[in-house]
N, C-alpha and C positions, 0 to 999 in steps of 0.2 A: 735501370729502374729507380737506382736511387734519386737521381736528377730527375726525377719526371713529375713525383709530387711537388716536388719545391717549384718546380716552372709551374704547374697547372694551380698554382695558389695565388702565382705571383698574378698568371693570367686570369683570373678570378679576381684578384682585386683592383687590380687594373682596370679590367674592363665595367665593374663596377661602380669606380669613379667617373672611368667618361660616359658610362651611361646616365648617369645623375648629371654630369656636364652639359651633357648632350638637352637630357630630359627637361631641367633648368632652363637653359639657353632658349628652347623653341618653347617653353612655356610662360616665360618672358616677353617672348615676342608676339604674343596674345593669340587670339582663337579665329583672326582671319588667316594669319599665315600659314596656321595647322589643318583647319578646316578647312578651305580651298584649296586645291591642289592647282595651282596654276604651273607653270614653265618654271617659272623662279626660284618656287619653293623646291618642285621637283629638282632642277639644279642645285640647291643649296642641302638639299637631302644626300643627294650622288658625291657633291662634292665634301662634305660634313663625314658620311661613313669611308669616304677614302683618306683625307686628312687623319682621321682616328686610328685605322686601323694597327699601325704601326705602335701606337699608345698602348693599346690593346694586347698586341701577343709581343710586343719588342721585337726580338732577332729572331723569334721560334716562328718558323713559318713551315714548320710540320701541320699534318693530318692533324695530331693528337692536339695542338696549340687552337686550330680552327677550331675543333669540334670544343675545346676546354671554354674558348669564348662566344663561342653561338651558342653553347648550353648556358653558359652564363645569364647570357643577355635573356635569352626565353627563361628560366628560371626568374628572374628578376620581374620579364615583365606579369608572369602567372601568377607570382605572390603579391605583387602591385595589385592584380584585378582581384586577386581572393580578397586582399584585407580593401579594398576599397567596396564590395560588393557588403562586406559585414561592417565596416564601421563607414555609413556616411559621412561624417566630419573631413575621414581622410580622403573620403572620394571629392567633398569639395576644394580639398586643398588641390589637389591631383587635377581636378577638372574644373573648377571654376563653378561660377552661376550659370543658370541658363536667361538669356536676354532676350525679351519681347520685343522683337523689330518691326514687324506689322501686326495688328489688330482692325478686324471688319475694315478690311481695306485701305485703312488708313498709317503710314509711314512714320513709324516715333524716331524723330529725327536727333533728340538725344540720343537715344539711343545706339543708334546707327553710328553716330560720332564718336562717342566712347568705347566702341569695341574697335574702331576704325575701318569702317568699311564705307562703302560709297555706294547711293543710288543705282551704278552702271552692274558693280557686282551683283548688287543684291536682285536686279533687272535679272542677269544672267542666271541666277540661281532659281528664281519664280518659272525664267524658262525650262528650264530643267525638268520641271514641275507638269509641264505642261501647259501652263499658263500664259495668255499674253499681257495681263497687266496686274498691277499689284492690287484695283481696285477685287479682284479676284478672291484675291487672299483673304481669307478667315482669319488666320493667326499662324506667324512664322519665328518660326525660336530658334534662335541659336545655342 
């Protein structure tokens, strides 16, 4: 009993850091990567939490080490969404702006370029929608 707090603090902090790591990393890599779930991303998700995990609980690969860093991680992400739901500031750092990529049909090609996405996505994305063309579209926010 005694070893078990010292482990479950250590795996709390741990997990901690690569969650901010992690969190960091993919929000770096901006809001097509995140927001599209392509194959890629999907792969780099699968392969990201298996790289980590070992970070995470070290040698303990007990029930009690799992549960100490899945509670971690949900803990972190719940008080992320509380204090981002009460102070917007933090929620824009957390989430970014929101970006006007079409209006009345028409394609702000700035736009598009600065977040880095491409015509062919964003085609993909209108279909999703329903839609067969972007003259279609009203207003699409990223």
């Amino acid at each position: 009993m005694s070893r078990i707090l010292p482990s479950i603090l250590e795996i709390s902090f741990r997990t901690s850091i690569i969650y901010l790591t992690i969190f960091l990393g993919l929000r770096l890599l901006g809001r097509r990567e995140v927001g599209q779930m392509t194959i890629l991303v999907l792969v780099l998700l699968l392969l990201l939490s298996n790289a980590v995990q070992n970070a995470m609980v070290g040698s303990d690969t007990s029930i009690i080490g799992g549960i100490a860093a899945a509670s971690v991680l949900l803990l972190i992400n719940f008080f992320i969404s509380k204090i981002s739901l009460r102070w917007p500031s933090f929620r824009h750092l957390i989430e970014g702006d929101p970006v006007l990529l079409i209006l009345h049909g028409k394609v702000i090609t700035s736009h598009i370029n600065r977040v880095d996405l491409d015509e062919q996505i964003l085609s993909e994305a209108i279909r999703e929608y329903g839609l067969a063309e972007v003259n279609e579209v009203e207003m699409a926010v990223l």
